[in-house]
The first five atom37 places (N, CA, C, CB, O) and aatype in JSON, in Angstrom:
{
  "aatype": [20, 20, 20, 20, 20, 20, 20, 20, 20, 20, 20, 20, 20, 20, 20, 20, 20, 20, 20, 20, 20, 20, 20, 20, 20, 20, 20, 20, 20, 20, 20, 20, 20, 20, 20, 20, 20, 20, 20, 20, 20, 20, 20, 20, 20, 20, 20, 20, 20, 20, 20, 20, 20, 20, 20],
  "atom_mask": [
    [1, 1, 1, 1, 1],
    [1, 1, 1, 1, 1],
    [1, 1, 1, 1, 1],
    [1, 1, 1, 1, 1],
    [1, 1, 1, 1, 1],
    [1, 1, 1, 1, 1],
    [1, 1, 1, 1, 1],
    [1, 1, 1, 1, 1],
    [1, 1, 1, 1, 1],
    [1, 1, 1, 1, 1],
    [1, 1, 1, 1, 1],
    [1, 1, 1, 1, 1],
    [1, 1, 1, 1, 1],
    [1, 1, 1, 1, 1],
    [1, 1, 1, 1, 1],
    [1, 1, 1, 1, 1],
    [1, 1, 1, 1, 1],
    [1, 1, 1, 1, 1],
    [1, 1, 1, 1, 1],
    [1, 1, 1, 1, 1],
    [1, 1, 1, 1, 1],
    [1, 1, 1, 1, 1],
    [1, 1, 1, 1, 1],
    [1, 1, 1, 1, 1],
    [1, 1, 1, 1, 1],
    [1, 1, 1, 1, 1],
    [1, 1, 1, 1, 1],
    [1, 1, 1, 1, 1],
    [1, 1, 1, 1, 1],
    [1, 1, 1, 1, 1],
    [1, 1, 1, 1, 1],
    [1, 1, 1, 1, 1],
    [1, 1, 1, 1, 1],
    [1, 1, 1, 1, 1],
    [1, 1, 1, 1, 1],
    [1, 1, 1, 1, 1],
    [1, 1, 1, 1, 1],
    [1, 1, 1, 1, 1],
    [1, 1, 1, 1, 1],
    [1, 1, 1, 1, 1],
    [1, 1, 1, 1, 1],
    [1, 1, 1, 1, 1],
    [1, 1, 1, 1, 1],
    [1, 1, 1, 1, 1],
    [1, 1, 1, 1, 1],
    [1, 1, 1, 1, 1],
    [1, 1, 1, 1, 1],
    [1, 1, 1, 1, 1],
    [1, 1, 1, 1, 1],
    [1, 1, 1, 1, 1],
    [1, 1, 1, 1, 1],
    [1, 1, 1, 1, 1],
    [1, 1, 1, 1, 1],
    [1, 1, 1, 1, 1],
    [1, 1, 1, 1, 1]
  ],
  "atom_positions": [
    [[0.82, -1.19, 0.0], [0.0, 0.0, 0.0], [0.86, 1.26, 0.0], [-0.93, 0.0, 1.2], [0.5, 2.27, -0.6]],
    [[2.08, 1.2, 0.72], [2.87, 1.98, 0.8], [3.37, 2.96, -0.71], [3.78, 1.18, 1.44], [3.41, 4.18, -0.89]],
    [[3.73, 1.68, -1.73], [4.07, 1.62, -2.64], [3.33, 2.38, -3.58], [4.21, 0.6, -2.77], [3.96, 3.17, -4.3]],
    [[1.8, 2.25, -3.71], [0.65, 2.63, -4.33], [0.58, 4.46, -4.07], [-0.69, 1.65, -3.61], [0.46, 5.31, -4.95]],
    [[0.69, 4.69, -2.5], [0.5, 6.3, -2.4], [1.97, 6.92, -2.05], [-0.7, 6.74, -1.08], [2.09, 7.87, -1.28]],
    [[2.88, 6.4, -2.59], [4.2, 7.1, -2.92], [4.34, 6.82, -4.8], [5.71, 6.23, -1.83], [5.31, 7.28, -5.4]],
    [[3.49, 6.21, -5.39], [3.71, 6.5, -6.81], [2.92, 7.29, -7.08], [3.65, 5.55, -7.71], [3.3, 7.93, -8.06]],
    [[1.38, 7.81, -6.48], [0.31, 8.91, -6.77], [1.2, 9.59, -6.67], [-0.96, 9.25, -5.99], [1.69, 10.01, -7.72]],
    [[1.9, 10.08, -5.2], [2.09, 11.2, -4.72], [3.23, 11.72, -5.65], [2.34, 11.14, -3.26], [3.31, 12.92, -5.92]],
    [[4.23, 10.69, -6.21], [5.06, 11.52, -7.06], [4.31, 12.09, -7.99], [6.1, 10.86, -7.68], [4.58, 13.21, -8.42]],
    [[2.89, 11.13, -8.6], [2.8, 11.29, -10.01], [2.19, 12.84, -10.26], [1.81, 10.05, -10.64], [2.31, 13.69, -11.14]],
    [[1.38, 12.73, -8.8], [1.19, 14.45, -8.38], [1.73, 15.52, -8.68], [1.35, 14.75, -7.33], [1.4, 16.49, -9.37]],
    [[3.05, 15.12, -7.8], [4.35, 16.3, -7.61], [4.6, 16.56, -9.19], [6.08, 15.59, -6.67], [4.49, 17.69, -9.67]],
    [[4.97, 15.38, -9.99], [5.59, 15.68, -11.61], [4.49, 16.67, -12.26], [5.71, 14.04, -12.74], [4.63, 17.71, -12.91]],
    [[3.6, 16.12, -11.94], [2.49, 16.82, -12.96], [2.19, 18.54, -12.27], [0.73, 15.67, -12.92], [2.19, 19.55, -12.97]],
    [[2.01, 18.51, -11.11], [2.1, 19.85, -10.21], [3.46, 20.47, -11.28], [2.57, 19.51, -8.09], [3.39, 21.22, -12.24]],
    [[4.57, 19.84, -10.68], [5.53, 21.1, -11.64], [5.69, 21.2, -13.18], [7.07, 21.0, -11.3], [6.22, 22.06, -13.88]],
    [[5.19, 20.27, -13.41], [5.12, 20.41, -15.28], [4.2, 21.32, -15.25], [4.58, 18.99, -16.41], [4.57, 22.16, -16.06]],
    [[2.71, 21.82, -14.54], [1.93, 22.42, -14.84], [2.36, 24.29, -14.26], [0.73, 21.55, -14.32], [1.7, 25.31, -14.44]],
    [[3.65, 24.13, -13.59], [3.84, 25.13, -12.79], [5.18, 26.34, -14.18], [4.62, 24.26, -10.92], [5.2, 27.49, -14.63]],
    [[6.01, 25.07, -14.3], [6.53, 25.62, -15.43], [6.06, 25.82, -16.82], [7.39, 25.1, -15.52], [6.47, 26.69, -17.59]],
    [[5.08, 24.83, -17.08], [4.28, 25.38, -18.26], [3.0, 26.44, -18.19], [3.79, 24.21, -18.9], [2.43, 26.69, -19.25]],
    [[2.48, 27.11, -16.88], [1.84, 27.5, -16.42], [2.83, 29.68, -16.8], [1.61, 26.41, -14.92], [2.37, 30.79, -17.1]],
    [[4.0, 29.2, -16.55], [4.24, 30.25, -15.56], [4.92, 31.15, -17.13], [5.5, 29.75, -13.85], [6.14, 31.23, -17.03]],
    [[4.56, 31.59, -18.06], [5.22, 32.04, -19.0], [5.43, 33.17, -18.82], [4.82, 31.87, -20.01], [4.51, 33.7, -18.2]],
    [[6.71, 34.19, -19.22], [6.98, 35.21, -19.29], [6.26, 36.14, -20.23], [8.05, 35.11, -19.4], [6.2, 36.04, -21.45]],
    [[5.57, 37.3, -19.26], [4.72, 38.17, -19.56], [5.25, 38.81, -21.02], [4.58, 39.12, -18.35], [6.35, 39.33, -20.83]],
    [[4.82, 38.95, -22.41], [5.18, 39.37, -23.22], [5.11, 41.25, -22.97], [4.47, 38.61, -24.23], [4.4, 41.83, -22.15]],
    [[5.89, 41.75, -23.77], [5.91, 43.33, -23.63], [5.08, 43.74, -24.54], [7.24, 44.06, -23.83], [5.04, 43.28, -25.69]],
    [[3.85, 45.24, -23.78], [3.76, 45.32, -24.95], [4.16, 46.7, -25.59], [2.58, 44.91, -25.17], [4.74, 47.7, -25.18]],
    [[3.61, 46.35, -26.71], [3.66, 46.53, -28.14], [3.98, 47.82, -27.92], [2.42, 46.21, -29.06], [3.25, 48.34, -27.08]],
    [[5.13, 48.79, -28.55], [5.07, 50.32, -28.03], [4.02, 51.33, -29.32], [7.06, 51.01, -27.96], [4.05, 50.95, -30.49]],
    [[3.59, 51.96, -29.1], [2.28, 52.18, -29.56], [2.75, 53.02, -31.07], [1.26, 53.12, -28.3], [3.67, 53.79, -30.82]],
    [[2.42, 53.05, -32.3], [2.79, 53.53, -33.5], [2.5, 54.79, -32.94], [2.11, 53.05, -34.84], [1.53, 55.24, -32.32]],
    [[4.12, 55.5, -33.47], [3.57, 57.33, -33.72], [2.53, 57.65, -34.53], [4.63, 58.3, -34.43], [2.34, 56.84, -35.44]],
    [[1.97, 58.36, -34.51], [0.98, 58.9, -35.59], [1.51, 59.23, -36.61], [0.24, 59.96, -35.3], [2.7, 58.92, -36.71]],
    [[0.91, 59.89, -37.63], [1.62, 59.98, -39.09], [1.64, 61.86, -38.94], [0.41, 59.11, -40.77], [0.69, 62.59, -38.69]],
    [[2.6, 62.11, -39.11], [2.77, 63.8, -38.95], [1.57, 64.0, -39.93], [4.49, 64.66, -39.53], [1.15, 63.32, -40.87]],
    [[1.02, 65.71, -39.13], [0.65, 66.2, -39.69], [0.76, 67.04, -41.64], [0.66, 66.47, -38.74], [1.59, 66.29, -42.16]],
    [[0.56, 67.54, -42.17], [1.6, 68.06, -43.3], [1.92, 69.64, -42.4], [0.71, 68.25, -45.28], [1.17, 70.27, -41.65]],
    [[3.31, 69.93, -42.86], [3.48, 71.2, -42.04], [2.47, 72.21, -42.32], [4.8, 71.83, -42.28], [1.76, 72.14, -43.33]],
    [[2.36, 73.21, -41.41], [1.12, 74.12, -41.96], [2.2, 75.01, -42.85], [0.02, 75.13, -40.59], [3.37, 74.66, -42.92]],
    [[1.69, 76.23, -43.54], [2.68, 77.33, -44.15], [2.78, 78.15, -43.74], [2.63, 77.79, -45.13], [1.81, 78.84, -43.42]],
    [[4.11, 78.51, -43.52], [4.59, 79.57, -42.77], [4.07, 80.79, -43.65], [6.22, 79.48, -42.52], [3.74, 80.99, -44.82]],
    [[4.2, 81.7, -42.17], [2.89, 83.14, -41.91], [3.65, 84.14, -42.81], [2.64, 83.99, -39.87], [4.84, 84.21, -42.5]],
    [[3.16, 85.19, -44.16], [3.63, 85.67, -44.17], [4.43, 86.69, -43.58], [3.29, 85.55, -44.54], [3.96, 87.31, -42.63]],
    [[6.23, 87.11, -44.23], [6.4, 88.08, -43.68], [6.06, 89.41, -43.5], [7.01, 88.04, -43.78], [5.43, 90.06, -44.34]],
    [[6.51, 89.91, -42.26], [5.46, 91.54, -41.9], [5.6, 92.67, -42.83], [5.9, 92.4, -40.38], [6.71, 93.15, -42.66]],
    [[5.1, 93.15, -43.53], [5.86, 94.25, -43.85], [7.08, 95.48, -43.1], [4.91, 94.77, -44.2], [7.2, 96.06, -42.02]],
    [[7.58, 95.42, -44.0], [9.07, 96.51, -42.98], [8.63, 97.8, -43.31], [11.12, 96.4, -43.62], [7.95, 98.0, -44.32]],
    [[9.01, 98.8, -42.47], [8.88, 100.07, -42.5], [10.14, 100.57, -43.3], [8.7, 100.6, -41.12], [11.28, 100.12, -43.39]],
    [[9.64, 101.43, -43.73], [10.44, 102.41, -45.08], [11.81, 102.64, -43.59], [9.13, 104.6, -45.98], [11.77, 102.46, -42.37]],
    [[12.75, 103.06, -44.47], [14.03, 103.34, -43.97], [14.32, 104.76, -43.17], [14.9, 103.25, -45.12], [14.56, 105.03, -41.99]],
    [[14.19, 105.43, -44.22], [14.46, 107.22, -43.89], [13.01, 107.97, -43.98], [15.64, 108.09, -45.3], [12.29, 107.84, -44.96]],
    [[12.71, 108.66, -42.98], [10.86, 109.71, -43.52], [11.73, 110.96, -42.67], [8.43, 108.99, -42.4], [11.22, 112.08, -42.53]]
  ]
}
Protein backbone atom coordinates (compact mmCIF):
# COMPACT_ATOMS: atom_id res chain seq x y z
CA UNK A 1 0.00 0.00 0.00
CA UNK A 2 2.87 1.98 0.80
CA UNK A 3 4.07 1.62 -2.64
CA UNK A 4 0.65 2.63 -4.33
CA UNK A 5 0.50 6.30 -2.40
CA UNK A 6 4.20 7.10 -2.92
CA UNK A 7 3.71 6.50 -6.81
CA UNK A 8 0.31 8.91 -6.77
CA UNK A 9 2.09 11.20 -4.72
CA UNK A 10 5.06 11.52 -7.06
CA UNK A 11 2.80 11.29 -10.01
CA UNK A 12 1.19 14.45 -8.38
CA UNK A 13 4.35 16.30 -7.61
CA UNK A 14 5.59 15.68 -11.61
CA UNK A 15 2.49 16.82 -12.96
CA UNK A 16 2.10 19.85 -10.21
CA UNK A 17 5.53 21.10 -11.64
CA UNK A 18 5.12 20.41 -15.28
CA UNK A 19 1.93 22.42 -14.84
CA UNK A 20 3.84 25.13 -12.79
CA UNK A 21 6.53 25.62 -15.43
CA UNK A 22 4.28 25.38 -18.26
CA UNK A 23 1.84 27.50 -16.42
CA UNK A 24 4.24 30.25 -15.56
CA UNK A 25 5.22 32.04 -19.00
CA UNK A 26 6.98 35.21 -19.29
CA UNK A 27 4.72 38.17 -19.56
CA UNK A 28 5.18 39.37 -23.22
CA UNK A 29 5.91 43.33 -23.63
CA UNK A 30 3.76 45.32 -24.95
CA UNK A 31 3.66 46.53 -28.14
CA UNK A 32 5.07 50.32 -28.03
CA UNK A 33 2.28 52.18 -29.56
CA UNK A 34 2.79 53.53 -33.50
CA UNK A 35 3.57 57.33 -33.72
CA UNK A 36 0.98 58.90 -35.59
CA UNK A 37 1.62 59.98 -39.09
CA UNK A 38 2.77 63.80 -38.95
CA UNK A 39 0.65 66.20 -39.69
CA UNK A 40 1.60 68.06 -43.30
CA UNK A 41 3.48 71.20 -42.04
CA UNK A 42 1.12 74.12 -41.96
CA UNK A 43 2.68 77.33 -44.15
CA UNK A 44 4.59 79.57 -42.77
CA UNK A 45 2.89 83.14 -41.91
CA UNK A 46 3.63 85.67 -44.17
CA UNK A 47 6.40 88.08 -43.68
CA UNK A 48 5.46 91.54 -41.90
CA UNK A 49 5.86 94.25 -43.85
CA UNK A 50 9.07 96.51 -42.98
CA UNK A 51 8.88 100.07 -42.50
CA UNK A 52 10.44 102.41 -45.08
CA UNK A 53 14.03 103.34 -43.97
CA UNK A 54 14.46 107.22 -43.89
CA UNK A 55 10.86 109.71 -43.52
Amino acid sequence: MKKVIALILSLVLIVAFALTVAGCKKAEAPKPAEAPATAPAAPAAPAAPTAPAGK
